[in-house]
C-alpha positions in Angstrom: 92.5 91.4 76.7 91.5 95.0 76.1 93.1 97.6 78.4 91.2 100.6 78.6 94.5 102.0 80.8 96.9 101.7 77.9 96.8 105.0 76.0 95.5 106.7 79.2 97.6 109.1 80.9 97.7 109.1 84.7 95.4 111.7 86.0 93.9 112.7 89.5 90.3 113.1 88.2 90.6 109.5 86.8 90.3 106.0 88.5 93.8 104.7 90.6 95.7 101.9 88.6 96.5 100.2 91.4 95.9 99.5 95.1 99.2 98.3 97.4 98.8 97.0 101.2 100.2 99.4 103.5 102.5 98.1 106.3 102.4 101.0 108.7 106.1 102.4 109.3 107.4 105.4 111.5 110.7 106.0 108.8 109.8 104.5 105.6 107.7 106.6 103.1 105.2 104.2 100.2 107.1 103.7 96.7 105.2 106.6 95.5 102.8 109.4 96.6 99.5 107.7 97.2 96.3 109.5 96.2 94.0 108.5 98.4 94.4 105.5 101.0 91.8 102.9 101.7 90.9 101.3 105.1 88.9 98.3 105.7 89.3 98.0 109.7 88.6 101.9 111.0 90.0 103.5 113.6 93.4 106.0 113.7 95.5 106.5 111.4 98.5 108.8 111.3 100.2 109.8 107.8 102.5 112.4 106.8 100.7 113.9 103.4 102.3 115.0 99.9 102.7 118.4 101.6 104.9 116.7 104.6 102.7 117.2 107.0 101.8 114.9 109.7 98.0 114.5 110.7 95.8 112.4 112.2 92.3 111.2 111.5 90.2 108.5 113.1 88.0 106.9 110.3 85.6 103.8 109.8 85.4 100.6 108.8 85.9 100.9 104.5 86.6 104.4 104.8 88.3 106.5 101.8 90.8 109.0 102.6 90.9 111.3 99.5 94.3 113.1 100.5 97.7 112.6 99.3 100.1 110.4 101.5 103.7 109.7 101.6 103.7 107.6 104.7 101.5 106.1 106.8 103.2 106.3 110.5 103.1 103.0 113.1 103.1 105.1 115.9 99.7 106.5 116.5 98.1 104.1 114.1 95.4 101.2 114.9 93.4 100.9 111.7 94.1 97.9 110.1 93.7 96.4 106.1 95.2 99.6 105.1 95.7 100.3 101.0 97.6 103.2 99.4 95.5 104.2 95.9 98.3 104.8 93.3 98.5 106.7 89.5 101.3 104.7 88.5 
């Protein structure tokens, strides 16, 4: 099968090469910084970003949040179907 990802370094401006669920967790951070997230279910969702941050945005049903994430928080969080967009 071609693999136009194979000699292709990881880069921001580029498309994600892969997409993990997110289980929303108050102490555990995702495997990796996340590049963007992806929600399918809207409503709030609480994070703590690459810069350690922690915010909170409300957004809508297949809503892309183009910020990076090292942990999506429980507490304060009701959107649901929640993905992390990943480099590697």
């Amino acid at each position: 099968m071609f693999d136009p990802f194979k000699n292709r370094q990881a880069d921001l401006n580029g498309p994600a090469r892969d997409m993990l669920p997110v289980t929303p967790n108050d102490g555990t951070d995702l495997p990796a910084v996340a590049v963007a997230l992806f929600v399918e279910s809207g409503g709030a969702v609480s994070f703590v970003s690459q810069a350690g941050e922690t915010r909170s945005v409300t957004l809508g049903d297949f809503s892309l949040l183009p910020v990076g994430v090292r942990r999506v928080r429980a507490t304060g969080t009701d959107a649901s179907g929640i993905h992390a967009l990943m480099l590697g």
